[in-house]
Wavefront OBJ file of the C-alpha trace (Angstrom):
o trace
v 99.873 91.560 85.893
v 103.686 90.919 85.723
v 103.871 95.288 84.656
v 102.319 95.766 88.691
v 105.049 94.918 90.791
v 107.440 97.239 88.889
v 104.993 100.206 88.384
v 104.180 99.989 92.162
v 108.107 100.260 93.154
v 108.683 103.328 91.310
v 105.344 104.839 92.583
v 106.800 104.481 96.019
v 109.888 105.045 95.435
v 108.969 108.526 94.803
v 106.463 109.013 96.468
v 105.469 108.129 99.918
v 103.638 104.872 100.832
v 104.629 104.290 104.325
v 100.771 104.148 105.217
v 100.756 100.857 103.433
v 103.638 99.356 105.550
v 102.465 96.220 108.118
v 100.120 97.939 110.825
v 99.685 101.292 109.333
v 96.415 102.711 108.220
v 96.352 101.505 104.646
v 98.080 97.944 105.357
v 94.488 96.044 105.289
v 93.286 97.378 101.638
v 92.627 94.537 98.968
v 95.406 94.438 96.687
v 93.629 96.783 93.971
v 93.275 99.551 96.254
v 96.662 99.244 97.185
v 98.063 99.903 94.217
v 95.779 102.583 94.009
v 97.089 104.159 96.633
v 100.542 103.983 95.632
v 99.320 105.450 92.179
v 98.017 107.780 93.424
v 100.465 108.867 96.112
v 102.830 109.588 93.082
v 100.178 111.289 91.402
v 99.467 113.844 93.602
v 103.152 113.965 94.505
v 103.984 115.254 90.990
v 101.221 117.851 90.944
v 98.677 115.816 88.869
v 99.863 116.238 85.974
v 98.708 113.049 83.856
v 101.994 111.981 82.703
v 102.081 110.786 86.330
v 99.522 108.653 85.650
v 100.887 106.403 82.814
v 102.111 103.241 84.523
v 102.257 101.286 81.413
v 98.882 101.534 80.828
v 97.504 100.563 84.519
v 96.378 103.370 85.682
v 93.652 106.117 84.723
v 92.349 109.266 86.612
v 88.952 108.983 87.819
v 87.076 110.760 90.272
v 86.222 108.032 92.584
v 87.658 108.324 95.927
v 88.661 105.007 96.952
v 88.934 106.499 100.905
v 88.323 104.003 103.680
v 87.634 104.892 107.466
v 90.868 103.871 108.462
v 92.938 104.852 105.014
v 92.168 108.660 103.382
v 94.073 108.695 100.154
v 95.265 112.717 100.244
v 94.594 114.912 97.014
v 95.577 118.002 96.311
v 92.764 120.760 95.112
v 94.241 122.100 92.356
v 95.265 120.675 89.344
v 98.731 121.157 87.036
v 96.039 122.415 84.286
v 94.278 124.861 86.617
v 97.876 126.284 87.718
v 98.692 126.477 84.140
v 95.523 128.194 83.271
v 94.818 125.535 81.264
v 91.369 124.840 82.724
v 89.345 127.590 84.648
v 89.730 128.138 87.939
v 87.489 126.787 90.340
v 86.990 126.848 93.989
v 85.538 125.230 96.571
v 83.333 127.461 97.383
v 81.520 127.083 94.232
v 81.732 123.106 93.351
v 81.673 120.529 96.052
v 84.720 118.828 97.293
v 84.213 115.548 95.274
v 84.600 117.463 92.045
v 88.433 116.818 93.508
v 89.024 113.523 94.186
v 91.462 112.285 92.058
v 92.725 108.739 92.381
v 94.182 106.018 90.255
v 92.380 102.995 89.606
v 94.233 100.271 88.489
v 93.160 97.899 85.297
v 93.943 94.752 84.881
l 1 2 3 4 5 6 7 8 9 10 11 12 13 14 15 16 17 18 19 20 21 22 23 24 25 26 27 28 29 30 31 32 33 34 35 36 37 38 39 40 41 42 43 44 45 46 47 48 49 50 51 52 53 54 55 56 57 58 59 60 61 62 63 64 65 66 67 68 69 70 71 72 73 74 75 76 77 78 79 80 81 82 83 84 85 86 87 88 89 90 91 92 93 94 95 96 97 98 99 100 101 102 103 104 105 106 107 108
């Protein structure tokens, strides 16, 4: 637990969590889903590309999209990978939107 604080600073840091500041839409998620959403703030910041998902081992990608009525956590729709060719392309018309939710889920 003592690796969260840290990992959570950075992720902010450079990214942008002002929708977990006091009063904001985010401010009332549990603390899991907060970090979370700072994860993955950074995550999709940096394109996706899973290096910004290392956080000492805290984080993995998943596609469960921790959303909330009050609190959307934004994604992008296309991956580093698919940019790279990597993977195939694929569009929305074709596969449903949740095939792009990409979060972070903390572990503890």
């Amino acid at each position: 637990m003592s690796l969260v604080p840290p990992n959570m600073s950075y992720a902010c840091a450079l990214s942008d969590c002002t929708a977990l500041g006091d009063g904001s839409s985010c401010s009332k998620l549990d603390n899991m889903t907060t970090i979370s959403y700072a994860f993955n703030m950074y995550f999709q910041m940096n394109g996706q590309d899973v290096e910004a998902c290392v956080f000492n081992g805290l984080a993995t990608i998943t596609n469960t999209n921790l959303s909330t009525d009050s609190c959307l956590f934004p994604l992008a729709l296309q991956s580093a990978g698919t940019r790279l060719n990597i993977l195939s392309s694929i569009t929305a018309t074709t596969t449903s939107v949740a095939a792009f939710l990409f979060t972070l889920f903390a572990l503890f």
